[in-house]
C-alpha positions as CSV (number, residue, x, y, z in Angstrom):
1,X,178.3,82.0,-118.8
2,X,176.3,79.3,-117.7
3,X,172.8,78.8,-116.4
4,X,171.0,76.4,-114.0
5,X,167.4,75.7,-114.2
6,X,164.3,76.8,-112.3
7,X,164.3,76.5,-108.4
8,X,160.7,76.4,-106.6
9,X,161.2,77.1,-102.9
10,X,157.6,77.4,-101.7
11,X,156.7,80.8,-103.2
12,X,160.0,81.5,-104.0
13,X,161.5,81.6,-107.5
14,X,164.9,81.6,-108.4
15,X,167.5,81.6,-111.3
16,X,171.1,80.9,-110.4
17,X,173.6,82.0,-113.0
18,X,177.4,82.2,-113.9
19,X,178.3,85.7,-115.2
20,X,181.3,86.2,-116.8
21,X,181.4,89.9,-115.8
22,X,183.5,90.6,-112.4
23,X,180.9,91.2,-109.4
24,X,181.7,94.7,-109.2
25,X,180.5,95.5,-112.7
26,X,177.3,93.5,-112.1
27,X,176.7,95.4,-108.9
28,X,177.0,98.6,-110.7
29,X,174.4,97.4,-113.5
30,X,172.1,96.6,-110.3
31,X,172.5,99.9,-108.9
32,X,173.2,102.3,-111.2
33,X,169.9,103.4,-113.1
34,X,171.6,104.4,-116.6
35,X,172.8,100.7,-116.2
36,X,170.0,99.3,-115.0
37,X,167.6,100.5,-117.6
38,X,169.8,99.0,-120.5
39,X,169.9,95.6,-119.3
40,X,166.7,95.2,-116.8
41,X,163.9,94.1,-119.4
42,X,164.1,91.1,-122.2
43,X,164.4,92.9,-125.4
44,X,162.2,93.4,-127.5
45,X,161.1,95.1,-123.7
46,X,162.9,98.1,-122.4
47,X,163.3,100.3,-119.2
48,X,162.1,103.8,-120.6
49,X,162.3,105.3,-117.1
50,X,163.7,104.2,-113.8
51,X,164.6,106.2,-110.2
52,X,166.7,104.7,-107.5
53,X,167.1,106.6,-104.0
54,X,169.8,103.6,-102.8
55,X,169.2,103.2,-99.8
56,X,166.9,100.4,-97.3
57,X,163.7,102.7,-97.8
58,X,164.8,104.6,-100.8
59,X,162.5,104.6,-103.9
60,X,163.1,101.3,-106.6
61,X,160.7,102.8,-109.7
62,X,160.9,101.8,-113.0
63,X,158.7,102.2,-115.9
64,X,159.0,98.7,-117.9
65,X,157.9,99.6,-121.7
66,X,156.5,96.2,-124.6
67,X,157.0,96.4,-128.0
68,X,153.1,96.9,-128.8
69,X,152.6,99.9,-126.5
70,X,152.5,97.9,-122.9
71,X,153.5,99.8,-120.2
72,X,154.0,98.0,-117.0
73,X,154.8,101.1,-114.1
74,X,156.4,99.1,-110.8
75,X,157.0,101.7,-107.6
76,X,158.7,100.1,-105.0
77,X,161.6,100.0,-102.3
78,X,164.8,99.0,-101.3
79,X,164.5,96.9,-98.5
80,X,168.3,95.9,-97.6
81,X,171.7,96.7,-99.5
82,X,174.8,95.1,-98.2
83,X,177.8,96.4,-101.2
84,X,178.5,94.5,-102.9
85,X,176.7,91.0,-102.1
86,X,173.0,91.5,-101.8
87,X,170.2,93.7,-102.4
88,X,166.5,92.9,-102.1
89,X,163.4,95.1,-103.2
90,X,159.6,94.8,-102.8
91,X,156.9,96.5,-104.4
92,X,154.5,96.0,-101.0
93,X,156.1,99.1,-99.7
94,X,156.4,102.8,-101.7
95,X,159.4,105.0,-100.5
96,X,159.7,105.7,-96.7
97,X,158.0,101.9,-95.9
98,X,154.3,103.2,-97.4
99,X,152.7,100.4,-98.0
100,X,151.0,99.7,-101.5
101,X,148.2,98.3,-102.6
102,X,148.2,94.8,-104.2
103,X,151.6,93.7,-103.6
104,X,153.1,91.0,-106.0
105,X,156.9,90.4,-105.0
106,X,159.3,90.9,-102.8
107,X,163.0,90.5,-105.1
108,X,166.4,89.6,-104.5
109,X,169.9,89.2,-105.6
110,X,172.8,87.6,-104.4
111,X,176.5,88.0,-105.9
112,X,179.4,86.3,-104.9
113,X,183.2,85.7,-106.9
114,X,183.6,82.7,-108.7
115,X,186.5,81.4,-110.2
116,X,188.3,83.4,-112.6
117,X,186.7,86.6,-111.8
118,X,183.5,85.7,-112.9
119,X,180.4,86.1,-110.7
120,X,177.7,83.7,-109.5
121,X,173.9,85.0,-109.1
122,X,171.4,84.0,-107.0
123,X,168.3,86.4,-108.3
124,X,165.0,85.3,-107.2
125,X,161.0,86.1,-106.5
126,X,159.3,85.8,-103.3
127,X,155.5,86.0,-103.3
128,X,152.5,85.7,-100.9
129,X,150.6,83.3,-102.7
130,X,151.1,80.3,-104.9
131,X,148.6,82.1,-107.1
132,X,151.0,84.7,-107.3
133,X,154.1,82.4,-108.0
134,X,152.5,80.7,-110.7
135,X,151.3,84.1,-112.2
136,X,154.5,85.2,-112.6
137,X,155.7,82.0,-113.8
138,X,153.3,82.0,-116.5
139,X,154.6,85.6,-117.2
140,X,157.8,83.8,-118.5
141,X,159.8,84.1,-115.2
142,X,162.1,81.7,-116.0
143,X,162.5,82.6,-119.9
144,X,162.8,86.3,-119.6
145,X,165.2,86.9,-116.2
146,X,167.3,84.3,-118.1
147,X,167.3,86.8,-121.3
148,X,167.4,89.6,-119.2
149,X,170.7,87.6,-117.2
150,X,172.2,87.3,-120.7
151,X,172.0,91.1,-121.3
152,X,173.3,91.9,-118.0
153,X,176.2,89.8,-118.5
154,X,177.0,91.4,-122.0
155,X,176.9,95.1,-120.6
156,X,178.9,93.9,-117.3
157,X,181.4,92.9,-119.8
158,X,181.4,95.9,-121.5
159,X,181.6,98.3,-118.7
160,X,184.0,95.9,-116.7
């Protein structure tokens, strides 16, 4: 595995990584929600609940659970899915395109082969505001999706 740093496109955050899991194992820990909640958070963190409807529109909830009681609840959408190769989701929108509150992100992931039947990830943040770029950067962006990378690669592994 291997890891690049931290890339700041206007709002737009983004890891790029080298999994050593082929892409179709990744995309099923993307898409699968028993997956999904194993490897989603950065331990200590876990992914109590989640519900997927997979489809542009279709439900993206999942319940994201902290070591000292913190529950963090995120409803959101699928906005496109194109198997296996991309899929982006927003939290602006609640299923059937309602729109929410307070929106903070708008995500995405990108998967393509790489040598040896590894897979590369593009998996990145969009936000309205700079305000909301550097909030989430001073959540730990960049430290946890990288812990959270290392734990999907692991269970992509596994599964593969």
């Amino acid at each position: 595995m291997s890891e690049t740093g931290l890339d700041i496109d206007q709002y737009t955050l983004k890891i790029d990584r080298l999994l050593n899991a082929p892409r179709a194992a990744v995309w099923r820990c993307w898409t699968e929600v028993d997956l999904f909640r194993q490897w989603f958070c950065p331990a200590p963190w876990k992914v109590p609940e989640a519900d997927f409807d997979l489809r542009p529109g279709g439900r993206m909830n999942c319940v994201m659970a902290g070591p000292q009681g913190e529950r963090i609840e995120n409803t959101g959408i699928w906005l496109e899915i194109v198997r296996p190769t991309r899929l982006v989701f927003t939290d602006a929108f609640s299923e059937n395109y309602m729109p929410r509150p307070d929106p903070f992100m708008t995500g995405f992931v990108e998967l393509s082969v790489a040598d040896q039947g590894a897979t590369h990830m593009v998996w990145g943040a969009r936000h309205a505001t700079e305000a909301a770029m550097r909030q989430h950067l001073e959540m730990g962006f960049e430290e946890g999706w990288h812990a959270a990378a290392d734990q999907l690669d692991r269970l992509a592994q596994e599964i593969a």
